[in-house]
N, C-alpha and C positions, 0 to 999 in steps of 0.2 A: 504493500500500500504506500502510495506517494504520500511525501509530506508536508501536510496542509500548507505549511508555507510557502513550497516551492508549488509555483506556477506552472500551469502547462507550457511555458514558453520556455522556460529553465528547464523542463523535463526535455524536451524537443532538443533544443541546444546541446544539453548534453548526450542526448542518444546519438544524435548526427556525427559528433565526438568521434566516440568512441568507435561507431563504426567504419568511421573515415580511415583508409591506409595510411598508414606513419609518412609515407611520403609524400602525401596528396591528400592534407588538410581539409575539414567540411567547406565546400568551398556555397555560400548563400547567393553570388551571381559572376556570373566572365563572362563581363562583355569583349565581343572579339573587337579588336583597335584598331588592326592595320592587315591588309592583304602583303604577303610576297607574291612574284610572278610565279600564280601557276602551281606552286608546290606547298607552299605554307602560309599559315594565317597566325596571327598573335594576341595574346588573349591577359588583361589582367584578372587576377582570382582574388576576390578577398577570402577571409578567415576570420575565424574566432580565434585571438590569443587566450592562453601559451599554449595553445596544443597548437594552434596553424601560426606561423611564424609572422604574418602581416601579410601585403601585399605581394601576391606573385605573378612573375613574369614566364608565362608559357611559352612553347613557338608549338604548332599545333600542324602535325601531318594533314594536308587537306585528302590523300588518299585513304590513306588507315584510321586515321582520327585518332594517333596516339601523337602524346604531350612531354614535352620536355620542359623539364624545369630551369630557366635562364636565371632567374635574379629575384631573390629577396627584398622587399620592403618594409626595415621594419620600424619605421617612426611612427607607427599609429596602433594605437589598441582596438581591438575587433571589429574591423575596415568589413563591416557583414553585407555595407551595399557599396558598388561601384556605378558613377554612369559619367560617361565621355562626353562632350560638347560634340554639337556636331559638326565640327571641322576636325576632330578626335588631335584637337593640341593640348588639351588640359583634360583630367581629372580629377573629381568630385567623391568622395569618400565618407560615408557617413563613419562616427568613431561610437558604437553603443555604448557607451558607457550611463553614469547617474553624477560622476564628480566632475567636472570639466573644470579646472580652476578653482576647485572648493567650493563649487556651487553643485548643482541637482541636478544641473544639465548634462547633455551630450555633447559632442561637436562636432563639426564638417570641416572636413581638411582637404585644400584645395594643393593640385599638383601641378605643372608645367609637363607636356610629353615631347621629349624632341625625338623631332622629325628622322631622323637616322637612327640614333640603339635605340629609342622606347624607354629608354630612362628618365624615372619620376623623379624631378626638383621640387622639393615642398614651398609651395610660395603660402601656407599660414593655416592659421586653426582658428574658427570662431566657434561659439558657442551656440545649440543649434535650436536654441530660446525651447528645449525642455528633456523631458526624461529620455533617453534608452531609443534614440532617431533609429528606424531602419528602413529607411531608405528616401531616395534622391534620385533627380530628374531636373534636367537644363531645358528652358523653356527654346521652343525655337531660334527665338531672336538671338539667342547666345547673352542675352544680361541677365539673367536671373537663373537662380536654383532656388528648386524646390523642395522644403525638406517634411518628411513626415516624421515626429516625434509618438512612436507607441507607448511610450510610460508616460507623455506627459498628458497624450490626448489632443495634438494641437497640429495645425500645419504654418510652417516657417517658410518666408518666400526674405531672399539674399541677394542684391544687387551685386552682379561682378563686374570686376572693377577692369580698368585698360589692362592690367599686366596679369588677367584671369581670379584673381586673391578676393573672396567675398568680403563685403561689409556687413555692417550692422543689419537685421532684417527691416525693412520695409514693412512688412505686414504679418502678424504673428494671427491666427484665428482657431480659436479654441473649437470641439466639437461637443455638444452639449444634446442632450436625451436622455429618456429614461432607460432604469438599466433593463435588461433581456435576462433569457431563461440560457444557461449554462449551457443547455442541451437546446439542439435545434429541433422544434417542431415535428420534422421530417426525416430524422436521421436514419443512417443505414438500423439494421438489425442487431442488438450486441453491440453497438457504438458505446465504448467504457471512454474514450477521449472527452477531456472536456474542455471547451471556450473560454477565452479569457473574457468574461462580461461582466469584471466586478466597475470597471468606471469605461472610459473613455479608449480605445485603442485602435489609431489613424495607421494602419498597414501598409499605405502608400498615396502620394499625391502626384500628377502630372498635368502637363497641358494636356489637351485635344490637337490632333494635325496641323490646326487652324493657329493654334496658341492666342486665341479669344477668349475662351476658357478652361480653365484650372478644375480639375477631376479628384478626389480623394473619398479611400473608402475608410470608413472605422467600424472594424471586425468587433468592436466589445460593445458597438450602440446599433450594431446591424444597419448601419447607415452608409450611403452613397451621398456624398456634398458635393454641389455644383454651383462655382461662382465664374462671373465675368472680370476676365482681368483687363486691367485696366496699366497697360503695359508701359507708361509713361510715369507713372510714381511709382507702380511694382504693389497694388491693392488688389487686394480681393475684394468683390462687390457680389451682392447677393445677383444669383439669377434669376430668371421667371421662375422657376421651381426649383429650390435652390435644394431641394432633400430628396432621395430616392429610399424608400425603407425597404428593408431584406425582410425576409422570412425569422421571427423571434429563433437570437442563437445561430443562423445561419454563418454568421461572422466573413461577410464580404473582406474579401482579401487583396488580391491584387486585380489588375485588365487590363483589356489590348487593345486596341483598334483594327479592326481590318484595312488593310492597305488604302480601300477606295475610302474611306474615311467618313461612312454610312454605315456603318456597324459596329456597334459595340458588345465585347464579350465581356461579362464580369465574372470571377471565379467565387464560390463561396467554400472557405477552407474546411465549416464545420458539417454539411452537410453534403459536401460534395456535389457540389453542382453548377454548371456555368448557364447565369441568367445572361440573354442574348436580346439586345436590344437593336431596333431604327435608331439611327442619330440625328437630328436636324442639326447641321453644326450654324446654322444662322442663329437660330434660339438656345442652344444649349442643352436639346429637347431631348426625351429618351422615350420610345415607345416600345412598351414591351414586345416578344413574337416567340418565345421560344424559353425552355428549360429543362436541361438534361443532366444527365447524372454523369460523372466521370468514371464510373465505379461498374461492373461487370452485372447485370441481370440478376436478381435470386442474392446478391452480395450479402454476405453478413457478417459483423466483424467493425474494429475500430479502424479509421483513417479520418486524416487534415489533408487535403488539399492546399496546394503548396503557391507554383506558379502557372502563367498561363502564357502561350505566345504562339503569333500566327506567324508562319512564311512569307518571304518577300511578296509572294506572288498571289499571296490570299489563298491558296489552295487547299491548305491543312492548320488544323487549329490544335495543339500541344497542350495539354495538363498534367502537372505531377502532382501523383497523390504518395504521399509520405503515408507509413506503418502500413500502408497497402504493395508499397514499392514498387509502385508499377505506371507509366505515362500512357495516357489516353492519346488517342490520335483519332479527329476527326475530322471530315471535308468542311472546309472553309463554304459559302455562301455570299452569292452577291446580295 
């Protein structure tokens, strides 16, 4: 029996741990950085410290799809999200922590990538305005990160600055509702995993295609928030409907967009299921169409649903589902 104190998100952590090979740290997201001609692609990996060393530097067979390990990075503590500008010159790191400076916060540590080795320069650390950030997202324009705070309950928006280095946030916005049932509703069969829905917990925020509006889900208030930004001060502004609610418990986790930028997929990590939506990206708008399980027919048993991501070409839409171990693959939809 777990103990009451420890969180299902500390139980997850450490199981991912332990079952990670000694050489190849639980890695939480690689985004790939840079194509070589033809033969290899390059990829940084965060980690949870001290078991994963910090930041690694792959070079990634594009035939076999096996990984070599180039270079350690280790000036940051549990670097669990990464995401690249999209001119992939700088990276964005969230640091999970609760102390940043002696305060309660996390913080986001910003890198320079040069253009020849792929070697991260740290150009600074801010504070990432609250608890235990996992994860981040550069708004199209390249001036702003996004950051989701899950212990604090909040999402932080960071103007970057000429030489990539964030400043102070612009707009910090809390996520506010009543609390939900532990368990989702709908769960598989046997479902013993339980939700974090004692307060507030923002799992990730991003723009839309458009970068008009700002997308974030919080898994512990079964909430989807939708504001219009206002990309000239770096505000969040409420939108026509500015809240989407989950299924109680379902705890909305991460989402994608389909390429043509009319479709939205949302994962739900406790109930396993990806709600599929229309997008109006003029309004902000979401119209339901679709919901399906990630999880095999007759399933029974515990699993979280994890991440979600569609192919360049919209073709195939990707789920992993964690304690089940297993990635869904489905055709993508215009």
């Amino acid at each position: 029996m777990l103990d009451p104190r420890i969180t299902r998100r500390d139980f997850l952590k450490a199981a991912s741990l332990l079952a990670a090979p000694a050489a190849y740290p639980g890695a939480p997201n690689a985004p790939l950085i840079r194509a070589a001609p033809q033969t290899y692609a390059y990829a940084y990996v965060g980690t949870y410290t001290p078991n994963g060393g910090g930041i690694y530097l792959f070079r990634m067979d594009r035939a076999s799809g096996a990984l070599t390990q180039l270079q350690v990075f280790d000036d940051i503590r549990n670097p669990s999200w990464l995401a690249c500008n999209p001119t992939q010159t700088r990276l964005y790191a969230v640091s999970e922590i609760d102390n940043f400076q002696g305060t309660r916060n996390g913080a986001v540590v910003a890198y320079a990538i040069d253009g020849e080795s792929l070697q991260l320069r740290r150009l600074g650390a801010v504070s990432s305005a609250g608890t235990t950030p996992t994860y981040a997202s550069v708004h199209p324009s390249d001036k702003f990160v996004f950051v989701a705070n899950y212990g604090g309950g909040n999402v932080a928006v960071f103007p970057v600055g000429p030489d990539g280095a964030l400043g102070e946030p612009s707009d910090v916005r809390p996520s506010v509702g009543p609390r939900h049932r532990a368990r989702a509703v709908d769960d598989p069969p046997g479902q013993f995993a339980v939700s974090d829905h004692d307060s507030p917990h923002v799992h990730m925020v991003a723009a839309d295609p458009s970068g008009q509006f700002v997308i974030a889900n919080d898994a512990g208030l079964d909430l989807t928030l939708i504001w219009r930004f206002d990309a000239q001060a770096g505000r969040l502004l409420p939108a026509d409907v500015p809240v989407i609610s989950a299924p109680s418990g379902a705890a909305p986790r991460h989402f994608v967009f389909h390429p043509n930028g009319r479709i939205f997929y949302n994962l739900y990590e406790h109930d396993a299921k990806i709600a599929v939506y229309d997008y109006d990206a003029a309004k902000g708008g979401f119209r339901p169409k679709q919901l399906v399980s990630t999880l095999p027919p007759k399933f029974s048993g515990s699993n979280l649903s994890s991440e979600i991501l569609v192919t360049t070409d919209g073709r195939f839409v990707y789920a992993a589902n964690r304690l089940h171990n297993t990635v869904a693959i489905f055709c993508g939809g215009e």
